[in-house]
Backbone as CSV, one residue per row, in Angstrom:
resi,resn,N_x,N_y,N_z,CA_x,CA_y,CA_z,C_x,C_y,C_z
1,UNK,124.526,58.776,96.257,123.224,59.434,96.041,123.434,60.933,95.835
2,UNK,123.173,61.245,94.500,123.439,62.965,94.538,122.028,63.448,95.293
3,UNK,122.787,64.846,95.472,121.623,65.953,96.633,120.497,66.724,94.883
4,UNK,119.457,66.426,95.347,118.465,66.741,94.718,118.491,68.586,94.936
5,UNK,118.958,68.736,96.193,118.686,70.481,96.208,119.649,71.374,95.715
6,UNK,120.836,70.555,94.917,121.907,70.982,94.963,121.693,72.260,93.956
7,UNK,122.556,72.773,93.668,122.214,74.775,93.112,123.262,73.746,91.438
8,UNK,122.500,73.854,90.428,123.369,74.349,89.326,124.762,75.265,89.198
9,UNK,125.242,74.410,88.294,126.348,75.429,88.519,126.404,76.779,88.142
10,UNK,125.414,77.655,87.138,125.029,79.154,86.506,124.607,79.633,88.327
11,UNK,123.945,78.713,88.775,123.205,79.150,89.634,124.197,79.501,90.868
12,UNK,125.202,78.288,90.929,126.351,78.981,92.482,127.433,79.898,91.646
13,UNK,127.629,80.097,90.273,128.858,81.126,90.194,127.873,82.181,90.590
14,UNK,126.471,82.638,90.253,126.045,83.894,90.799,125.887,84.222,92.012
15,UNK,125.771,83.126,93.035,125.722,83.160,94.110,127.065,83.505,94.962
16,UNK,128.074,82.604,94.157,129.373,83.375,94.551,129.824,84.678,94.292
17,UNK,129.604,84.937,92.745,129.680,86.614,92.564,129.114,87.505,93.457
18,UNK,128.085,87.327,94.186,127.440,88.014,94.932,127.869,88.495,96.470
19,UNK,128.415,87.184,96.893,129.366,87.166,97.703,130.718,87.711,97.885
20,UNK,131.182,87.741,97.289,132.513,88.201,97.165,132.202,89.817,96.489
21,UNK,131.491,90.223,95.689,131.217,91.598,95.679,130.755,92.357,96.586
22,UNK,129.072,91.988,96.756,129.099,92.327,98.666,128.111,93.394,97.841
23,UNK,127.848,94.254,98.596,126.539,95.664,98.376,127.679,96.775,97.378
24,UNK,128.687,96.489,96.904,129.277,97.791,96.505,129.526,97.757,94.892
25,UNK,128.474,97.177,94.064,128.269,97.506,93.166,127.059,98.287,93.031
26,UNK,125.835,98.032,93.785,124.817,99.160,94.072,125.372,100.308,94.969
27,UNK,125.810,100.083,95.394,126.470,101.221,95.815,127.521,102.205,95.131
28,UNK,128.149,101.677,94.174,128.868,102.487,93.252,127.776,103.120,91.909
29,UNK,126.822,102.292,92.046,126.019,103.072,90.849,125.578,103.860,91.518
30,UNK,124.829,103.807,93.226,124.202,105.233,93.509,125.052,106.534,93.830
31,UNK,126.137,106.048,94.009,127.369,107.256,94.041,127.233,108.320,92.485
32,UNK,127.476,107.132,91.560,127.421,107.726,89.987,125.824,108.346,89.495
33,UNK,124.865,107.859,90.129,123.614,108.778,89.871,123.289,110.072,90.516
34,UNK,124.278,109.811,91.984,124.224,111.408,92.712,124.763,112.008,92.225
35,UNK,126.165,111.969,91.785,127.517,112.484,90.818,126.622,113.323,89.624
36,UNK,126.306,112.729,88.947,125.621,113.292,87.604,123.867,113.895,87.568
37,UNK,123.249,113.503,89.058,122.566,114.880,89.194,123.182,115.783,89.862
38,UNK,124.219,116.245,90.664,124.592,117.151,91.177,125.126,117.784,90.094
39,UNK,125.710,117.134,88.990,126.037,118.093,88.097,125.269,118.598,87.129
40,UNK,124.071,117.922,87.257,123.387,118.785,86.309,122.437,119.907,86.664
41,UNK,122.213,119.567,88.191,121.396,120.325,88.444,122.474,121.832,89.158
42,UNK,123.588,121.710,89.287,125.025,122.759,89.379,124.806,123.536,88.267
43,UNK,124.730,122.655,87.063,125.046,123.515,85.552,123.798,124.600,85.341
44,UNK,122.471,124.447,86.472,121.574,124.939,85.641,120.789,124.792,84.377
45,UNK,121.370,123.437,83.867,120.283,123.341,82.922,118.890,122.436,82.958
46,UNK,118.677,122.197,83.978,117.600,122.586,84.413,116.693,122.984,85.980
47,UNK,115.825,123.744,85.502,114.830,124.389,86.680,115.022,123.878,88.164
48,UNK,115.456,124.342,89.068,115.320,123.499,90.689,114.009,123.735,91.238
49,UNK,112.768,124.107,90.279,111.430,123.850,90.507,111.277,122.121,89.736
50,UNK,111.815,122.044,88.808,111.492,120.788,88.283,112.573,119.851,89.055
51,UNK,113.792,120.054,89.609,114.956,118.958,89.571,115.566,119.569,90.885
52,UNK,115.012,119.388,91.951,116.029,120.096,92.819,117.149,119.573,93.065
53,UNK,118.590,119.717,93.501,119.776,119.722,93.809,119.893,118.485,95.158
54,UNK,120.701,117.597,95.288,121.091,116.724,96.196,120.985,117.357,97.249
55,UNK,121.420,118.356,97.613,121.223,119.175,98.807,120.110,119.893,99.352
56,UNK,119.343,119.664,98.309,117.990,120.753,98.214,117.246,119.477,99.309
57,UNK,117.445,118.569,98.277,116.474,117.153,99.133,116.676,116.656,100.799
58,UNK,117.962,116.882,100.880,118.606,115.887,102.091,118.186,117.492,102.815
59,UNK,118.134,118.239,102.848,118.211,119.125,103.603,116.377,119.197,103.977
60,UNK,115.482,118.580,102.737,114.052,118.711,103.147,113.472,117.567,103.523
61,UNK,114.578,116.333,103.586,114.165,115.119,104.306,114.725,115.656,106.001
62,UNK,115.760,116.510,105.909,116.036,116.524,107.489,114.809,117.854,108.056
63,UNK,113.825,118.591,107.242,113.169,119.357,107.785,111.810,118.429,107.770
64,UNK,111.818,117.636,107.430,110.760,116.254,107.552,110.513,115.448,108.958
65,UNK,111.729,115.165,108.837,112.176,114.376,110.350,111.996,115.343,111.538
66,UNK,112.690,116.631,111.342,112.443,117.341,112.399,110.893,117.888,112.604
67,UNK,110.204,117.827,111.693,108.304,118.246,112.140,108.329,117.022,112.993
68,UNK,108.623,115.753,112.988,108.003,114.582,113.619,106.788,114.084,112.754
69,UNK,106.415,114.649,111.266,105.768,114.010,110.353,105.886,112.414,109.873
70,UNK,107.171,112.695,109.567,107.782,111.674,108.827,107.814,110.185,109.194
71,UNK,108.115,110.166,110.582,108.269,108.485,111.122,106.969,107.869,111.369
72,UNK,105.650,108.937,111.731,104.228,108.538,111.594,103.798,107.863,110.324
73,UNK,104.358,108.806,108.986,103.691,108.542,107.505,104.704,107.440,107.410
74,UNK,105.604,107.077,107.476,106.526,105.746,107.265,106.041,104.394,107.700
75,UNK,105.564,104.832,109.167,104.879,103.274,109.709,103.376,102.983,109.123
76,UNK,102.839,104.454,108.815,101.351,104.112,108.378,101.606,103.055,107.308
77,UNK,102.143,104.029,106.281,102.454,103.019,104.468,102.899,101.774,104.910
78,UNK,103.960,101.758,105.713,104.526,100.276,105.763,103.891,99.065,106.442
79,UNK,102.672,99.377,107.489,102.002,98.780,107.891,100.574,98.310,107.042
80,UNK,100.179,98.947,106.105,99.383,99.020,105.217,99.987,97.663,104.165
81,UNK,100.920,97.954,103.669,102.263,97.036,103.095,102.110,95.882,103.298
82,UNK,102.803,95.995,104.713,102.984,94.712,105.225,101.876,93.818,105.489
83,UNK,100.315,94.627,105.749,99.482,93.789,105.847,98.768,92.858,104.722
84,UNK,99.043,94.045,103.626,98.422,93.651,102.196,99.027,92.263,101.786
85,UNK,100.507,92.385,101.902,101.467,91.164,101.491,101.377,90.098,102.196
86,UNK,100.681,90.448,103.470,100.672,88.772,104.129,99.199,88.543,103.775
87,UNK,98.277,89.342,103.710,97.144,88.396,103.171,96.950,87.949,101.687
88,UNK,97.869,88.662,100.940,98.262,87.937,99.691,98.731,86.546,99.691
89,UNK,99.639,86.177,100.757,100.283,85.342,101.094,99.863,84.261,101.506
90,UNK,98.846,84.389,102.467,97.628,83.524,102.799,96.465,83.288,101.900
91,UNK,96.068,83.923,100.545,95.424,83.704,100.107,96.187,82.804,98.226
92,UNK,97.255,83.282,98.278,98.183,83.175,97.466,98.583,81.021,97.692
93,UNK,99.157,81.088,98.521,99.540,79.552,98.672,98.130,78.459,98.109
94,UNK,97.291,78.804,99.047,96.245,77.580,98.628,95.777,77.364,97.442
95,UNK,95.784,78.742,96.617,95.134,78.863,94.930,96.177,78.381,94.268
96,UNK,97.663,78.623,94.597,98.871,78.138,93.629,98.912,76.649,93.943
97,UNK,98.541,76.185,95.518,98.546,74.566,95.300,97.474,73.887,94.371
98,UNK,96.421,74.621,94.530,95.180,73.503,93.494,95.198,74.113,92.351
99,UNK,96.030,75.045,91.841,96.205,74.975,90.653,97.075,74.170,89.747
100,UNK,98.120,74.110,90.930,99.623,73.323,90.621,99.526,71.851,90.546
101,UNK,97.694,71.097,91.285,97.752,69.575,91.631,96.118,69.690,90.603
102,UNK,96.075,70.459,90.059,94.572,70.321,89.107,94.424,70.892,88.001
103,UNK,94.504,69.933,87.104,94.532,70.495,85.769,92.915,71.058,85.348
104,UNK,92.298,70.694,85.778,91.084,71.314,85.790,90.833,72.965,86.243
105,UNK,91.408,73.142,87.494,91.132,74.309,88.472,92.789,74.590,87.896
106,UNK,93.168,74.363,87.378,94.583,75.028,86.432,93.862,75.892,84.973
107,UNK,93.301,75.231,84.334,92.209,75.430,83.344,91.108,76.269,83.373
108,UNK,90.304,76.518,84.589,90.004,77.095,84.596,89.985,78.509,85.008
109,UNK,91.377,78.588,86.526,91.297,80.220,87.322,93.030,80.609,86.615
110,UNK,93.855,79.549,85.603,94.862,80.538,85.346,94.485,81.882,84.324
111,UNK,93.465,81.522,83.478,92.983,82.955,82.721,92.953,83.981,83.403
112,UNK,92.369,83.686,84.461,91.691,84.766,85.460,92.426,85.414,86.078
113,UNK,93.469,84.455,87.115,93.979,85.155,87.629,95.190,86.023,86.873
114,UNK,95.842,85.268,85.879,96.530,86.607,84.352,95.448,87.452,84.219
115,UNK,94.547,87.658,83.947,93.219,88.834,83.503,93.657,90.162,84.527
116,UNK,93.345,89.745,85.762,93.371,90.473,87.076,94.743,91.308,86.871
117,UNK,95.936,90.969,86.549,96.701,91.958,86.309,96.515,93.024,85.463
118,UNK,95.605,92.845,84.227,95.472,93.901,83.533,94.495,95.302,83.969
119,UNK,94.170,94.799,85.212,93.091,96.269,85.916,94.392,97.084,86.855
120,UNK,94.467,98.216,86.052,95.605,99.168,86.931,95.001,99.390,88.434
121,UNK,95.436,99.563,89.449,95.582,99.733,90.714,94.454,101.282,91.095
122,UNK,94.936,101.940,89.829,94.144,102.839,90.386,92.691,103.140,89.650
123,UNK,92.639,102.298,89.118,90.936,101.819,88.649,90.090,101.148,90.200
124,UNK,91.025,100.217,90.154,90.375,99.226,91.486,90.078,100.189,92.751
125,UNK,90.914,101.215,92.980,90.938,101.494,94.740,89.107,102.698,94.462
126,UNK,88.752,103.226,93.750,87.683,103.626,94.034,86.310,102.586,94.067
127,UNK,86.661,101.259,93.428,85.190,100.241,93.768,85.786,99.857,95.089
128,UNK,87.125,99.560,95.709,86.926,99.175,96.874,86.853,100.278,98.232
129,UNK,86.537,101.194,97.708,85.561,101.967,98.632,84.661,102.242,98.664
130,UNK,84.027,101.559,97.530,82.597,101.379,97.609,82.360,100.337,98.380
131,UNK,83.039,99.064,97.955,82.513,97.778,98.401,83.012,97.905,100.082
132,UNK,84.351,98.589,100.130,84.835,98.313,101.737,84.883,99.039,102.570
133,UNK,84.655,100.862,102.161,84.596,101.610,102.618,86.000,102.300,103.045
134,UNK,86.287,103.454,103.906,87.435,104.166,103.673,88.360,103.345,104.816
135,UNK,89.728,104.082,104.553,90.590,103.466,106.151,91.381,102.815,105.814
136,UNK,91.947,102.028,106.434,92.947,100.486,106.671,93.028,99.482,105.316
137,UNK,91.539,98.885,105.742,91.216,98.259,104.742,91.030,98.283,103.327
138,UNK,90.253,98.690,102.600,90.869,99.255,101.355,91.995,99.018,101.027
139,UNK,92.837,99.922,101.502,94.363,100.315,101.084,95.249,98.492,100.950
140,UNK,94.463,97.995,102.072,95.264,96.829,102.603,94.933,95.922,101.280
141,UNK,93.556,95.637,100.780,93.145,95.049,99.904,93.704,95.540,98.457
142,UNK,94.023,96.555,98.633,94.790,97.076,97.468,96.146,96.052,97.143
143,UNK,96.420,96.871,98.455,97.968,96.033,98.066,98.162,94.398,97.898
144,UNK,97.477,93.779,98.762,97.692,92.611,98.496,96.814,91.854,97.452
145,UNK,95.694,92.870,96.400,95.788,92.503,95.101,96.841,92.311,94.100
146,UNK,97.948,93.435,94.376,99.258,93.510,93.562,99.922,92.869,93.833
147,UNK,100.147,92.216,95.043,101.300,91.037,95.522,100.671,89.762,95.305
148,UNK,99.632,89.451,94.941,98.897,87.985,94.830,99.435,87.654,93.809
149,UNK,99.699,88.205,92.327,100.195,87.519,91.352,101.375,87.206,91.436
150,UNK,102.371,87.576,91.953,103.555,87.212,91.840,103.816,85.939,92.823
151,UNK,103.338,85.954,94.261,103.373,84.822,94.942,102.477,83.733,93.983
152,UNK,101.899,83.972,93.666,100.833,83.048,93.110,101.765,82.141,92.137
153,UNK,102.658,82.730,91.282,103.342,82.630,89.884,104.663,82.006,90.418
154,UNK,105.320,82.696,91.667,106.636,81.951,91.861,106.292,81.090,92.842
155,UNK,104.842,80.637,93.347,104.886,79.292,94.413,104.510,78.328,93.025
156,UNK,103.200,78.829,92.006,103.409,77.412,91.220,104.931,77.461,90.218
157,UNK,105.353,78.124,90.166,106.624,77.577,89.597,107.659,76.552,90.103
158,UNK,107.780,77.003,91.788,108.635,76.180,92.674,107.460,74.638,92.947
159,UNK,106.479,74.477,92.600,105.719,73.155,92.658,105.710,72.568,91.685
160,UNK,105.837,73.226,90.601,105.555,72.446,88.940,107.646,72.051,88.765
161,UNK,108.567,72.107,89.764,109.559,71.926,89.363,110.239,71.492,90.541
162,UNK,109.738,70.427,91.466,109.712,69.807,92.274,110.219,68.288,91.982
163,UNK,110.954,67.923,92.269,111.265,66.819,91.637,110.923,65.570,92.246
164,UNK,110.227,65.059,91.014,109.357,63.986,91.113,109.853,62.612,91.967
165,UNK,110.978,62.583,92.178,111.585,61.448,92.165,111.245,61.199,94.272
166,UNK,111.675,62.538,94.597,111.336,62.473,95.908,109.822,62.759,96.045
167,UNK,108.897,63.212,95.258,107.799,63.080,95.797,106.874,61.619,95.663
168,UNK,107.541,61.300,94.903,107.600,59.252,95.488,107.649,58.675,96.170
169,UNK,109.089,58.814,96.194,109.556,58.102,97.714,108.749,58.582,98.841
170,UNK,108.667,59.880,98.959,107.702,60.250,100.546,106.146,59.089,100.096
171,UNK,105.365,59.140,99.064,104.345,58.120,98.785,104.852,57.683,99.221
172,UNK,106.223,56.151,98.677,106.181,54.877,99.196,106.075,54.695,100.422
173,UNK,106.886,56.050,100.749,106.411,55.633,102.352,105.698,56.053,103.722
174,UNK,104.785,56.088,102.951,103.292,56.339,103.243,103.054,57.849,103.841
175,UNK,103.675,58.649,102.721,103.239,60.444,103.435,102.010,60.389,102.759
176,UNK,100.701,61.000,103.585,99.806,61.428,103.107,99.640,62.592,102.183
177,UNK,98.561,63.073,101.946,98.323,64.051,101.234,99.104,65.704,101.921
178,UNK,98.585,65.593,103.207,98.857,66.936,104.272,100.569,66.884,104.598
179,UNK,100.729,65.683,104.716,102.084,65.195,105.174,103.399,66.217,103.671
180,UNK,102.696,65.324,102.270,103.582,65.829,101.682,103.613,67.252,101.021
181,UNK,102.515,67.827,101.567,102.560,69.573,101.787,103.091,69.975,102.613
182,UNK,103.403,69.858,104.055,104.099,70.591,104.823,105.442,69.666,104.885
183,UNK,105.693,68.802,104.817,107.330,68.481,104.491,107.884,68.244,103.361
184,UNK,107.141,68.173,102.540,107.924,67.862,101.273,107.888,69.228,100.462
185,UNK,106.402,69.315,99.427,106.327,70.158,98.252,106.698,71.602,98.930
186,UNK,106.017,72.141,99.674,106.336,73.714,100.442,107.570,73.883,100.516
187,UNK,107.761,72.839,101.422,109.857,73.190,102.068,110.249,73.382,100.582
188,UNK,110.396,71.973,100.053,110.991,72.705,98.496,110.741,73.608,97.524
189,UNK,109.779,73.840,97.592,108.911,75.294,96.632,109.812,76.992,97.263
190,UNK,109.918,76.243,98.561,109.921,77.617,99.590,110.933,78.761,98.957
191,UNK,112.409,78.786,98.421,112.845,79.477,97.918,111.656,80.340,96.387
192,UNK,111.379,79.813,95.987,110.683,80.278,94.533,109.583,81.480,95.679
193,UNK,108.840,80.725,96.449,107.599,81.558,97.527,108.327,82.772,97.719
194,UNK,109.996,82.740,98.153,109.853,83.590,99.162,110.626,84.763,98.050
195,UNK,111.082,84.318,96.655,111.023,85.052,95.788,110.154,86.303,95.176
196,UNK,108.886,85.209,95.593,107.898,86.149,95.024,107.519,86.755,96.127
197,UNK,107.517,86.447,97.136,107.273,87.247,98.011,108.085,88.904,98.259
198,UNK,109.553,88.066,98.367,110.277,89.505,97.861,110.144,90.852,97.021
199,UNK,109.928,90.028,95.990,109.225,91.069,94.722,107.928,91.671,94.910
200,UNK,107.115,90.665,95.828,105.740,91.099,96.021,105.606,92.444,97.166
201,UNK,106.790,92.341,97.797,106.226,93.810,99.009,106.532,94.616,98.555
202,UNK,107.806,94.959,97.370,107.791,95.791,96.773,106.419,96.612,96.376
203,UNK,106.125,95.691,95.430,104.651,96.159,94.788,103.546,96.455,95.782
204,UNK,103.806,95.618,97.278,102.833,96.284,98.225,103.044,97.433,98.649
205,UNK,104.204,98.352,98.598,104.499,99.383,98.831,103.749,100.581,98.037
206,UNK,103.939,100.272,96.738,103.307,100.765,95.971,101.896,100.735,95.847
207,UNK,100.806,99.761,96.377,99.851,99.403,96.549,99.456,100.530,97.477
208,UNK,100.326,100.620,98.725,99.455,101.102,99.863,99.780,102.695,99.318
209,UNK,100.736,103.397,98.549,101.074,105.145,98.250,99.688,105.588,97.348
210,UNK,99.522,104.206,96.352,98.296,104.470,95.630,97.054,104.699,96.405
211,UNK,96.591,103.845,97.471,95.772,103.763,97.877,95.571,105.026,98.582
212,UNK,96.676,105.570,99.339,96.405,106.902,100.015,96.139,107.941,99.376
213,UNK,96.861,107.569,97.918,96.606,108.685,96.796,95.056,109.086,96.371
214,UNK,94.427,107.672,95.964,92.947,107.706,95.995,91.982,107.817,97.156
215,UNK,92.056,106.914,98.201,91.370,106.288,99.055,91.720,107.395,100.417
216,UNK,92.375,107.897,100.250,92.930,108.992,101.599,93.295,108.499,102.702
217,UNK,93.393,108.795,103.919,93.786,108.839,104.909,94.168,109.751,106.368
218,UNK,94.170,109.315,107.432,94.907,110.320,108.203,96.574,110.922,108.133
219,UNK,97.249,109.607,107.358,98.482,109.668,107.393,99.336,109.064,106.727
220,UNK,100.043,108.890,106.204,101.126,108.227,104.754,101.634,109.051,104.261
221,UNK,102.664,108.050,103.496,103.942,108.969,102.571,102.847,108.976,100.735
222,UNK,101.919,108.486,101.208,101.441,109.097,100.192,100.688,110.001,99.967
223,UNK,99.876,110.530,101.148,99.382,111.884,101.691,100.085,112.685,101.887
224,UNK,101.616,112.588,102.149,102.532,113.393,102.541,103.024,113.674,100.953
225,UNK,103.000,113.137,100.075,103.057,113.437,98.751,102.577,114.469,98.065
226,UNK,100.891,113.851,98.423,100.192,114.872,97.919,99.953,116.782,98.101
227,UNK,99.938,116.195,99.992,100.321,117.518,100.530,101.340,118.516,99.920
228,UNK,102.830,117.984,99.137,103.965,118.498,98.778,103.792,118.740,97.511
229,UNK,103.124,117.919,96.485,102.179,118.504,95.750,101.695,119.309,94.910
230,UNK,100.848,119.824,96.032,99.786,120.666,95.990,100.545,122.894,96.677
231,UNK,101.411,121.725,97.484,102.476,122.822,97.724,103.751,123.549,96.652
232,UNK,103.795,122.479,95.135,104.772,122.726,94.556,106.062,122.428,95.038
233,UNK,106.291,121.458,95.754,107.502,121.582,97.224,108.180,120.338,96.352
234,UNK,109.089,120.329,95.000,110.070,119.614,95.274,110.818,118.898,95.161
235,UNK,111.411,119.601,96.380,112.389,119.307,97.257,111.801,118.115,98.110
236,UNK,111.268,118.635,98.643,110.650,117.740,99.457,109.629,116.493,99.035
237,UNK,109.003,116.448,97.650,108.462,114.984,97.056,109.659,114.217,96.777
238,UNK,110.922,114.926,95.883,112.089,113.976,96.043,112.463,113.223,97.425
239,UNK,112.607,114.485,98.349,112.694,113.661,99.862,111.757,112.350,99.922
240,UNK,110.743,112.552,100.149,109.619,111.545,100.469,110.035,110.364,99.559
241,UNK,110.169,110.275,98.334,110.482,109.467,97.343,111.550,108.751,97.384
242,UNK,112.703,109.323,97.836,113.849,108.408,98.643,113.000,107.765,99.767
243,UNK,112.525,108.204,101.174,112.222,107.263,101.941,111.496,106.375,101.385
244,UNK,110.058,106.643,100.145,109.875,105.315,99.797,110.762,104.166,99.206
245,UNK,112.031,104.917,98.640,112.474,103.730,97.955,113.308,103.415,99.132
246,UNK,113.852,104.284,100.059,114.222,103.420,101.268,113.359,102.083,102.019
247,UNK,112.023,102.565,101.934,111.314,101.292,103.067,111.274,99.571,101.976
248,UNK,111.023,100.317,100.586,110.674,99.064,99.766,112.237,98.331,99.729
249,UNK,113.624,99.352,99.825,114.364,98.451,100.110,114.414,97.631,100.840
250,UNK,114.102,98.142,101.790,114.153,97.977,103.682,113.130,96.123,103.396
251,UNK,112.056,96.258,103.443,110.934,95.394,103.493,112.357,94.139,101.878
252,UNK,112.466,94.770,100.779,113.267,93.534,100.077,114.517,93.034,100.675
253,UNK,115.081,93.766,101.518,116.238,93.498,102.152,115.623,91.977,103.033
254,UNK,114.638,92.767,104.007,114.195,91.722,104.642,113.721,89.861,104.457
255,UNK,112.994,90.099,103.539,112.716,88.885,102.861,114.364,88.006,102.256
256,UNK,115.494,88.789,101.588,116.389,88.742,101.182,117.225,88.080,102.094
257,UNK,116.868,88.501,103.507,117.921,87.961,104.891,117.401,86.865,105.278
258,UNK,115.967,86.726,104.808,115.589,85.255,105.706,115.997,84.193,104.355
259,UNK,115.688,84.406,103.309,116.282,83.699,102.059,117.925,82.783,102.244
260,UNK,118.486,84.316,103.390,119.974,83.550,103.485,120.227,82.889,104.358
261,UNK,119.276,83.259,105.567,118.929,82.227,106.840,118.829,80.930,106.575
262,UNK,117.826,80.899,105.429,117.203,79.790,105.381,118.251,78.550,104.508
263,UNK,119.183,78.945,103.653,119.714,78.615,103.003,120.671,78.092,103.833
264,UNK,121.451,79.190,105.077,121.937,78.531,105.919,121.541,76.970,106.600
265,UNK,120.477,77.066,107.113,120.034,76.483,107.953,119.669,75.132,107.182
266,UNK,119.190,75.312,106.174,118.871,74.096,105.212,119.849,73.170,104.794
């Protein structure tokens, strides 16, 4: 009896490449992107009002840390994030199953929900302070507008490519409807989910900087943006701009580790 879950073979040489390389091919490119701004911004040709210097930055992320600003605006955004993406997540599964088991309700909300991507982020965040008012919320609804399509897209993908053969057999023998959602179609979908999920906090990251951008706040790296700004400071928006692309690593890393957990464990 061959294994139905088994990985293609395109699919385990990349998995092996990956392995055996390890983090130090991203890591050799960010060596080579520091390399060649330090030298350009050395040569002077251009402005350290427009391009500040590797040193300019690390030196205004460590005057960041030391206000005690910084680890406040980090948890705000990322909590904003994180909330947006799990109610994407929860709202995301049930629409990708009855779309994925109804050609009807396939027919009719896939337009829609493709449509919904074409309203930029920062159109939306001023009606939802009308409709939701300022704060948390908002921001939260922001983001997990931007993460809904992608969970939405990689759970029906991992359902529409489910293989039929075992979702039979669980029928013959007598899985119900509920039965062959939580042991069968999900478990197997689950890599594609947690794909999009991956990709999706990204974009919640970005969800919640926008939202602070429009929608305000007491506190974020996207208020902390603006503040820097408005200050001409930078040095210091580059700073901030690494920690964001630090947390969105941080949050893809995460999803990335349970991916390998799970793979383990499976």
């Amino acid at each position: 009896m061959t294994d139905t879950n088994a990985p293609d073979p395109a699919t385990a040489r990349v998995v092996r490449a990956r392995r055996v390389l390890g983090p130090w091919p991203a890591i050799a490119l960010g060596v080579a992107v520091v390399a060649v701004w330090w030298a350009v911004t050395a040569s002077g040709a251009v402005s350290a009002a427009l391009l500040p210097s590797p040193a300019d930055v690390l030196r205004s992320l460590g005057e960041l840390a030391a206000t005690g600003d910084l680890l406040p605006a980090v948890g705000v955004t990322a909590g904003e994030a994180l909330i947006g993406a799990a109610l994407a997540f929860v709202c995301a599964l049930p629409l990708a199953w009855l779309i994925g088991h109804s050609r009807l309700a396939a027919a009719a909300l896939e337009p829609y929900v493709a449509a919904s991507q074409a309203i930029p982020a920062v159109a939306l965040a001023p009606l939802l302070v009308l409709w939701i008012g300022y704060g948390l919320r908002p921001i939260a609804v922001l983001c997990a507008l931007l993460v809904f399509f992608p969970i939405v897209i990689a759970t029906l993908l991992g359902l529409r490519t489910l293989d039929r053969d075992v979702v039979a057999a669980a029928r013959v023998d007598g899985a119900g409807r509920w039965s062959l959602v939580r042991w069968i179609e999900f478990p197997l979908a689950l890599p594609s989910i947690l794909a999009g999920v991956r990709n999706g906090v990204t974009l919640s990251v970005t969800g919640a900087v926008v939202g602070e951008f429009v929608i305000g706040g007491r506190t974020g790296l996207g208020l902390l943006l603006t503040t820097q700004r408005d200050r001409s400071d930078a040095s210091g928006m580059f700073a901030t701009l690494l920690v964001l692309c630090a947390l969105a690593m941080s949050l893809y890393g995460l999803v990335r580790l349970l991916e390998h957990r799970l793979e383990i464990t499976s």
